[in-house]
C-alpha positions in Angstrom: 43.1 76.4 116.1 40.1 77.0 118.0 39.5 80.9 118.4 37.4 82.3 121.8 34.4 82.8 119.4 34.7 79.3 118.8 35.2 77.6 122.5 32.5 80.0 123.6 29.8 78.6 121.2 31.0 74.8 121.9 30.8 75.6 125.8 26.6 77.3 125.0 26.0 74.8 122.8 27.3 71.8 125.3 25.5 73.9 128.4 22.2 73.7 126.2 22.4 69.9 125.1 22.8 69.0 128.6 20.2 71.4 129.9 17.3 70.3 127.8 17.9 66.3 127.9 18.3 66.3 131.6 16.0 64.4 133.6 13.7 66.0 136.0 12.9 63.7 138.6 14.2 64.8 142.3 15.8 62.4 144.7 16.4 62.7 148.1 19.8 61.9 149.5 20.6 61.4 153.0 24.3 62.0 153.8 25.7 61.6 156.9 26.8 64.5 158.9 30.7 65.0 159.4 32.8 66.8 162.0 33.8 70.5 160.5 37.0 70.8 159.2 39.5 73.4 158.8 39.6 75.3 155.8 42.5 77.5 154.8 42.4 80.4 152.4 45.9 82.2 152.0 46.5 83.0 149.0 49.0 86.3 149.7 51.6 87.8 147.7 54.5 90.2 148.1 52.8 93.6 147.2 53.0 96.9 149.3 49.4 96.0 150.6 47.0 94.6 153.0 47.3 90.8 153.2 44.2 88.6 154.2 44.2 84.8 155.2 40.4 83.2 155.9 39.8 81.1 158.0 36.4 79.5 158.2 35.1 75.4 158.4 33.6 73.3 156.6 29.5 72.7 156.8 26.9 70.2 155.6 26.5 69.9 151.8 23.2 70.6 151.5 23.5 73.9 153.6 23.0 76.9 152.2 24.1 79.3 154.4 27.5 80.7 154.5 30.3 78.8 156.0 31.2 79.6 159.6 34.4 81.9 159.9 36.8 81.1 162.8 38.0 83.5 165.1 40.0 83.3 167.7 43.7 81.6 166.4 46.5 83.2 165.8 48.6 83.1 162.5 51.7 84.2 161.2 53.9 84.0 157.9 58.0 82.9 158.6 60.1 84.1 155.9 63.4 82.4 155.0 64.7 86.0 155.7 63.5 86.0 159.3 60.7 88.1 159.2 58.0 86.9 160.9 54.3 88.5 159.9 51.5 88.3 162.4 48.2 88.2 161.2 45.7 89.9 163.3 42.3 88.6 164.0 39.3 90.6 162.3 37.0 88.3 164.3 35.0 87.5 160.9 37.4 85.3 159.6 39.9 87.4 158.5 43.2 87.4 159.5 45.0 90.8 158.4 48.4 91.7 157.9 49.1 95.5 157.0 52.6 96.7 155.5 54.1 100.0 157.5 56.2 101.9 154.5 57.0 100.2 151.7 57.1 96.9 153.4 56.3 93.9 151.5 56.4 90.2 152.5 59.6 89.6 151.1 61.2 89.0 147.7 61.6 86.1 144.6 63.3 83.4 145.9 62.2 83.7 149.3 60.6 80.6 151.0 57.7 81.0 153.6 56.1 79.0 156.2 52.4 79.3 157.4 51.4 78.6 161.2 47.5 78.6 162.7 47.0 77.7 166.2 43.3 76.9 166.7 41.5 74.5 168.8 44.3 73.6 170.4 46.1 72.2 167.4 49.0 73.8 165.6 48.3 73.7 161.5 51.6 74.7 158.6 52.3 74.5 155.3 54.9 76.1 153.4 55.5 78.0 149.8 58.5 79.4 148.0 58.0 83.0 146.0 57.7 82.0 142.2 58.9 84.3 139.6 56.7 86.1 137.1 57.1 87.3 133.8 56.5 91.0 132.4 53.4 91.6 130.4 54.9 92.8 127.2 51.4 94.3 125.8 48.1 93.9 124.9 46.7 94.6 122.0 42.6 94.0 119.9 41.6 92.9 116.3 38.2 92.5 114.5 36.8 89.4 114.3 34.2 89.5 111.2 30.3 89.1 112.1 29.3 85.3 111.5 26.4 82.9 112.1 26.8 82.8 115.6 28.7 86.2 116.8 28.4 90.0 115.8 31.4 92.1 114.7 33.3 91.1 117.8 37.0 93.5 119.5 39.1 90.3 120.8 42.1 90.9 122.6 44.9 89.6 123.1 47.8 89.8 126.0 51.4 89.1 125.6 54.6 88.2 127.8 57.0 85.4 127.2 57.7 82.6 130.0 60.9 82.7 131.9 63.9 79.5 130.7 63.7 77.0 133.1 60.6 74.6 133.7 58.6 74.7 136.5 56.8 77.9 136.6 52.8 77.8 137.1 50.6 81.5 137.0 47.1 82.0 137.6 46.5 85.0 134.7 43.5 87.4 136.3 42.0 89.5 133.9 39.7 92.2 134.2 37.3 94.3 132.5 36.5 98.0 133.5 37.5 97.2 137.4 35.7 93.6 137.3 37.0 90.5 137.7 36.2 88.1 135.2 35.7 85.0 138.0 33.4 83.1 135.7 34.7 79.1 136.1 35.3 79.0 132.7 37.4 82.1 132.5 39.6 80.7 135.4 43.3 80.8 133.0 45.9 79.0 134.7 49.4 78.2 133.1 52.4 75.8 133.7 55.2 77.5 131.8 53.8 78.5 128.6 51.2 76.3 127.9 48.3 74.2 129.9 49.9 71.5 131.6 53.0 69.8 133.4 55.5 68.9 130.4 53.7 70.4 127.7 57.2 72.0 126.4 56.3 75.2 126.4 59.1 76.5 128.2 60.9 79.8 127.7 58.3 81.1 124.6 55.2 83.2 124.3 52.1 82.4 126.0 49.9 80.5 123.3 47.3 81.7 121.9 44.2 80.1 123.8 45.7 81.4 127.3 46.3 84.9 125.3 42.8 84.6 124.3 41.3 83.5 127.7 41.2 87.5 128.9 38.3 88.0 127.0 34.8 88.3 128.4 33.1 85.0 128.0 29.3 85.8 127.5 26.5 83.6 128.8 23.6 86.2 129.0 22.0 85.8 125.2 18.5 86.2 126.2 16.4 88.1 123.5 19.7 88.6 121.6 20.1 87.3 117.6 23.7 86.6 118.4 26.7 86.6 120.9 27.7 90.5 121.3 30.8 91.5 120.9 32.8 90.7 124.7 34.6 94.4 124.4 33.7 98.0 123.1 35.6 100.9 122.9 36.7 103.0 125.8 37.0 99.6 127.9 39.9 99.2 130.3 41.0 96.2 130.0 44.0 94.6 133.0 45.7 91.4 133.1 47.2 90.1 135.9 50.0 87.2 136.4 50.0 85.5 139.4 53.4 83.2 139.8 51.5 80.3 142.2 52.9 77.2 143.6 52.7 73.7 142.1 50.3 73.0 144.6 48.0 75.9 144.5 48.3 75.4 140.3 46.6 71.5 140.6 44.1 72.5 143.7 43.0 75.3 141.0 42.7 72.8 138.1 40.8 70.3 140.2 38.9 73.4 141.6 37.8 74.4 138.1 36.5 71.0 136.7 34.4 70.9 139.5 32.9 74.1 138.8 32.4 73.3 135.4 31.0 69.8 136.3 27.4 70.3 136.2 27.8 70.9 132.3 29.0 67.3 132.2 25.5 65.9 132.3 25.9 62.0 132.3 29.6 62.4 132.2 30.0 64.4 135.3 32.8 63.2 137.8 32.5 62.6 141.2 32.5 65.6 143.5 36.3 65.5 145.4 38.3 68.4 147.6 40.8 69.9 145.9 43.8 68.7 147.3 45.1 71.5 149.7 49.2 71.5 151.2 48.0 72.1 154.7 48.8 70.0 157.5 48.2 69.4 161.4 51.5 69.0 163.2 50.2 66.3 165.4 48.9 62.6 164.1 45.3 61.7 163.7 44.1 65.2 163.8 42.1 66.0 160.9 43.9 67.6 157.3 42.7 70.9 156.2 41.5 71.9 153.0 42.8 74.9 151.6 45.6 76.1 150.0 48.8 78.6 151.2 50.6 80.0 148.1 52.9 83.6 147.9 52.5 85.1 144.7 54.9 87.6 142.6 52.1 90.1 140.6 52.9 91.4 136.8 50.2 93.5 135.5 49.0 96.0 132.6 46.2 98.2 132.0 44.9 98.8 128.7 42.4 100.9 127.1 40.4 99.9 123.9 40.7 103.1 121.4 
């Protein structure tokens, strides 16, 4: 069983191969320019808090400036309720929802729809409200100082996958208020386990998505050996996100091409995730994006 000391030093040592056998001769490549396209960030969920979908388009590859936001549509969230939410234009971008009470977007079970008017075209797409499980508890052990790693705190979350197949989570973790947003410490689940049919239905989360909340260290420079990823006094959080199918395989294509460039030779082609966002009329261009509602489990724990 491969432990996080062990992935990490595969994923430096890979990162290292690859970096020092690469060839160094530049090339210039001429791509044609496209139209901009619609891209769609809503990824909202049903807490008592501000909700923000982004709006922005797409730009040349080689660009290196920020993409251009889009103001000026209007867009609102249907609930299978009735509820209608209207999103209010920031005029950066943002499109913000703000709950009065204890509002919320709605509850699990609930199915949503997504509308943007811009440009004259009316966009949708549509998610249901997954459920989530409760984080039981997280908990730390020693891992022994060895060749490549110091004395090392490695923790460990826990909560056990609802019966009945077909849930996917995004697991968020964070360490002292930061989000650990590193492509390789992207965790997402389907049920239990990794993938689609993996039968990890209805039991613990194993042990390499447990282990994925940790801190994976890149920054080695002047250092004998890997430091430990966690110290004492450290608040750790975990977060489950319940996410749609779709939003679960636009994420996993997402992440492999983040992680791409550490492919060397055997690096894919770049793609778009594939986003569930659609123009109503035919032959208008499809967005790229995803909508998704998300049901939020969550601990906090502090390393004593």
């Amino acid at each position: 069983m491969l432990t996080i000391h062990k992935i990490t030093a595969f994923l430096l040592a890979a990162i290292s191969l690859f970096t020092f056998s690469a060839c160094t001769d530049t090339v210039e490549i001429e791509l044609d320019e496209a139209d901009p396209i619609l891209v769609v960030d809503a990824w909202i969920n049903n807490n008592n808090e501000d909700q923000v979908i982004r709006l922005t388009t797409t730009s040349p590859y080689f660009d290196s400036a920020a993409t251009p936001s889009v103001s000026g549509a209007t867009v609102s969230v249907s609930s299978s309720t009735g509820s209608t939410f209207e999103f209010a234009d920031q005029g950066d971008g943002n499109y913000l929802w703000s709950p009065t009470g204890g509002e919320t977007l709605g509850e699990v079970g609930d199915f949503f729809a997504l509308e943007i008017e811009y440009d004259g075209e009316t966009y949708e797409s549509f998610s249901d409200l997954g459920r989530v499980p409760v984080i039981d508890s997280i908990a730390y052990e020693i891992e022994e100082e060895d060749s490549f790693f110091e004395e090392s705190l490695i923790c460990n979350f826990y909560a056990r996958d609802p019966e009945g197949q077909g849930d996917a989570y995004w697991i968020k973790s964070f360490k002292n208020g930061q989000f650990l947003n590193k492509p390789e410490e992207m965790n997402l689940a389907y049920d239990a386990g990794f993938n689609v049919g993996s039968a990890t239905d209805g039991i613990i989360f194993i042990t390499p998505l447990r282990e994925l909340m940790n801190p994976i260290t890149d920054d080695v420079e002047g250092q004998d050996k890997i430091p430990s990823p966690w110290a004492l006094g450290d608040e750790a959080r975990v977060e489950i996100h319940s996410i749609s199918d779709e939003a679960f395989f636009f994420m996993i294509v997402l992440q492999e091409q983040l992680l791409n460039s550490s492919n060397g030779i055997f690096a894919a082609p770049l793609s778009n995730s594939p986003g569930n966002v659609v123009a109503k009329n035919e032959g208008v261009a499809k967005p790229l994006g995803i909508f998704t509602v998300s049901a939020i489990s969550s601990l906090d724990y502090t390393l004593e």
